[in-house]
C-alpha atoms as one frame of an Amber mdcrd trajectory, in Angstrom:
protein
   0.929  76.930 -50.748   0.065  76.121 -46.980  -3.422  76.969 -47.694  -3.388
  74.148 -50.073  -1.817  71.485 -48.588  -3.744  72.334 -45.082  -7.327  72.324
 -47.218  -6.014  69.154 -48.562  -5.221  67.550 -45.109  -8.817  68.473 -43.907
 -10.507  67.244 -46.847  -8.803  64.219 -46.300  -7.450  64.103 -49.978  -4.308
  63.414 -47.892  -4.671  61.065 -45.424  -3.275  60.460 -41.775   0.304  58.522
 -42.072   0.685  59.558 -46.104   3.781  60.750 -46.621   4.486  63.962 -47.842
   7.175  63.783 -50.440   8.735  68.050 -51.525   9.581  66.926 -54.851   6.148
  65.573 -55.820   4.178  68.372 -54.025   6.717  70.893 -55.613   5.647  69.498
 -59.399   1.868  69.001 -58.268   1.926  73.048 -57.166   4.385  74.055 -59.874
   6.856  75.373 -57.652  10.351  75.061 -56.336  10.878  73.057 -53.395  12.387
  75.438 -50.607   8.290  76.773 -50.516   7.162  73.553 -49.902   9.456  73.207
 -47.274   8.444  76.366 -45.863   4.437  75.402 -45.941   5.379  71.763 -44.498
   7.168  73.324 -41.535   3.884  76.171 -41.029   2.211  73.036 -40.854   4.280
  71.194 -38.491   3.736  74.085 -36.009   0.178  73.981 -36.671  -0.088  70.288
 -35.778  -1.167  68.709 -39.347   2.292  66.711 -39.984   5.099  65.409 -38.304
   8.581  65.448 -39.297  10.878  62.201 -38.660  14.385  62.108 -39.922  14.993
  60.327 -42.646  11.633  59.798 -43.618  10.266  63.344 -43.969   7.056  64.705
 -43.824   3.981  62.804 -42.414   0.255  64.022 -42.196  -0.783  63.698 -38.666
  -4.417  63.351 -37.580  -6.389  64.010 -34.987  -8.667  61.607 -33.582 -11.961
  61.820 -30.972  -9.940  59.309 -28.892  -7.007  61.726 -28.165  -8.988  64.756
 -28.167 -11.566  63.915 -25.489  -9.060  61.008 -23.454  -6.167  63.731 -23.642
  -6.292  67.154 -24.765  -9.789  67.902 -23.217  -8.209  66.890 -19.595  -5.012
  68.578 -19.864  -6.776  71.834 -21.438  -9.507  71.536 -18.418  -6.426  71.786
 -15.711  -4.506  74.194 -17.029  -7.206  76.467 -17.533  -8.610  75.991 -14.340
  -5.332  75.821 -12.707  -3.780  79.251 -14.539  -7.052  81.200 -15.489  -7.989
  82.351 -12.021  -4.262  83.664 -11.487  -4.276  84.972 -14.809  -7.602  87.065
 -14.058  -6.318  88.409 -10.515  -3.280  90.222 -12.811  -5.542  91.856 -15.479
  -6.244  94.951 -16.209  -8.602  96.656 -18.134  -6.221  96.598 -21.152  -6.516
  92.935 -20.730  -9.961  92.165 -20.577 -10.100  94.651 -24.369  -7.714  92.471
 -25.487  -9.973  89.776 -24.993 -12.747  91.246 -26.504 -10.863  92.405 -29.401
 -10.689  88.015 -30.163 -14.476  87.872 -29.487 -14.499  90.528 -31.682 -12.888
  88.726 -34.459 -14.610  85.251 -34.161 -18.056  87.320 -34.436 -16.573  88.513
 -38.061 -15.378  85.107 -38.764 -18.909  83.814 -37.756 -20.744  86.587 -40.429
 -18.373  85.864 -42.713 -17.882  82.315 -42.108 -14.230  82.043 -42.389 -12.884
  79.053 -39.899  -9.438  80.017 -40.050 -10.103  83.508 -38.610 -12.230  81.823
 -36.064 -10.040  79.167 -35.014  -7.009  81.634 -34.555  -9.198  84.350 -32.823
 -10.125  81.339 -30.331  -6.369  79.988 -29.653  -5.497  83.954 -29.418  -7.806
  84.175 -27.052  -6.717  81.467 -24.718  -3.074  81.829 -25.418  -3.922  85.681
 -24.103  -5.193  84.241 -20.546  -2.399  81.590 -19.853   0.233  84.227 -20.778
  -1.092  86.803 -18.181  -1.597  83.764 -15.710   2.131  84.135 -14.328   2.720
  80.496 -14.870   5.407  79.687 -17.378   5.087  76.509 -17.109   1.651  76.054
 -17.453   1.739  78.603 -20.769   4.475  76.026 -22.477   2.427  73.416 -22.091
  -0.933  75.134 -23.328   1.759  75.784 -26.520   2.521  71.967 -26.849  -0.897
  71.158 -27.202  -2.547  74.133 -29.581  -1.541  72.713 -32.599  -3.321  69.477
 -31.839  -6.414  71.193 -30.624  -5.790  73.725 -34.018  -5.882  70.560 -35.911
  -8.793  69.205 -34.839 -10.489  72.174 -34.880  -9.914  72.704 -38.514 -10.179
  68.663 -39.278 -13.543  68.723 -37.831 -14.816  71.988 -38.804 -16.824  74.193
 -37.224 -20.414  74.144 -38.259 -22.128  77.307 -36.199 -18.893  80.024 -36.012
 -21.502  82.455 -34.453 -21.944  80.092 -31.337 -18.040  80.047 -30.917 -18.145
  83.482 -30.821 -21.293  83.740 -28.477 -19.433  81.197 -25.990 -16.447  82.960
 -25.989 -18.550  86.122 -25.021 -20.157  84.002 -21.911 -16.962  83.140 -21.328
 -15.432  86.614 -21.064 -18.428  88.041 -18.850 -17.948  85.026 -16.316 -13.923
  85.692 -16.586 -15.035  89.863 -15.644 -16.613  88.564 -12.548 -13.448  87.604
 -11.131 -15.020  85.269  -9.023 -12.901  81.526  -8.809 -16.242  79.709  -8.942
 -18.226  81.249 -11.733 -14.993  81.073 -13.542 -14.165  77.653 -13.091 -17.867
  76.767 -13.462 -17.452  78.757 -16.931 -14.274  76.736 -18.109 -15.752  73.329
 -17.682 -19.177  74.260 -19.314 -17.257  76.001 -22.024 -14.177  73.521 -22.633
 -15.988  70.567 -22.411 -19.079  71.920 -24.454 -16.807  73.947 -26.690 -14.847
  71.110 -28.410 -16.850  70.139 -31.570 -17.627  66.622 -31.996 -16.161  64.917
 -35.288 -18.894  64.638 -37.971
C-alpha cells in the first residue's frame, strides 16, 4: 500500500498539490480505507504529502529551489555545528555503527535498491546528530529528513555505489577526529552529495 502510493508520487502519476482522496485510493487498491489511512500518514512522516484539516491529504513536492536555497544551508550548519561534538563523544561502538549504514548503502548500491540506500544514508546522519549532545540541533535535523527523504527518492539516485563510496570518505575523515578535515568533509560531501533533479 505505501509502496504504491510513494512509487506513484515519484513517478509523478500523482502530482504535487493533487489531492489524495481514501475512498478513491481505497477502490483503486481494493482495500478498506483505515490502510490507506495508515500508508497516507507513513507518508506524511516521510515528507511526500501534507495533511490540512478539512481538506485531507495533499502530495507535497520537492523542488531544486527549496532544496539547494533551504535544506542544503540548514543541513550544512547543523552538521558542521553538531558533527564535531558528536565525534568528540564516540566510541568505537559508534564509529561500527556507522559503518554498519555504509555497509548497507554498498548492498543497496549492488543491488540497486534506493529505498535501502536512502534510509541507510538518513540512518547514518540521524546516528551522528543523536550522539552530538545537542537536542536541539537533532529535532531540527528530524524536521527536515522527510523533505531531504523526498527529494531523494523524487529525484532518484542514479550511481547508489557512489553514495555509498562518499559515505565511506566521509566516515574515514569523521575517524580523524580532526574539526577541519571534518568540516572540510561535510561541505564537500553535503553540497556534492545532494543529487541534482533530472
Amino acid at each position: 500500500m505505501v509502496e504504491a502510493l510513494r512509487d506513484a508520487i515519484i513517478a509523478g502519476k500523482l502530482e504535487d498539490g493533487e489531492r489524495l482522496i481514501e475512498d478513491k485510493i481505497a477502490r483503486e487498491l481494493k482495500t478498506s480505507r483505515g490502510p490507506v489511512r495508515e500508508a497516507l500518514k507513513q507518508l506524511e512522516h516521510e515528507g511526500f504529502v501534507v495533511s490540512y484539516p478539512y481538506r485531507g491529504a495533499v502530495v507535497l513536492g520537492v523542488s531544486d529551489e527549496e532544496v539547494h536555497q533551504v535544506l542544503i544551508p540548514v543541513r550544512l550548519t547543523l552538521e558542521k555545528y553538531s558533527i564535531p561534538k558528536a565525534v568528540e563523544r564516540m566510541d568505537d561502538a559508534d564509529f561500527a555503527e556507522l559503518a554498519k549504514e555504509v555497509w548497507m548503502m554498498s548492498e543497496a548500491g549492488r543491488t540497486n535498491d534506493l529505498q535501502k540506500s536512502v534510509d541507510a544514508d538518513i540512518r547514518f546522519h540521524e546516528l551522528l546528530l543523536e550522539r552530538s549532545g545537542q537536542p536541539h540541533a537533532a529535532q531540527v535535523w528530524r524536521s527536515i529528513a522527510p523533505r531531504i527523504r523526498a527529494y531523494f527518492f523524487r529525484y532518484g539516485r542514479s550511481n547508489l555505489k557512489r553514495i555509498a563510496d562518499e559515505h565511506r570518505e566521509l566516515l574515514e575523515a569523521l575517524q580523524t577526529r580532526d574539526p577541519d578535515v571534518i568540516a572540510a568533509a561535510l561541505e564537500k560531501h553535503i553540497a556534492v552529495g545532494t543529487p541534482a533533479p533530472a
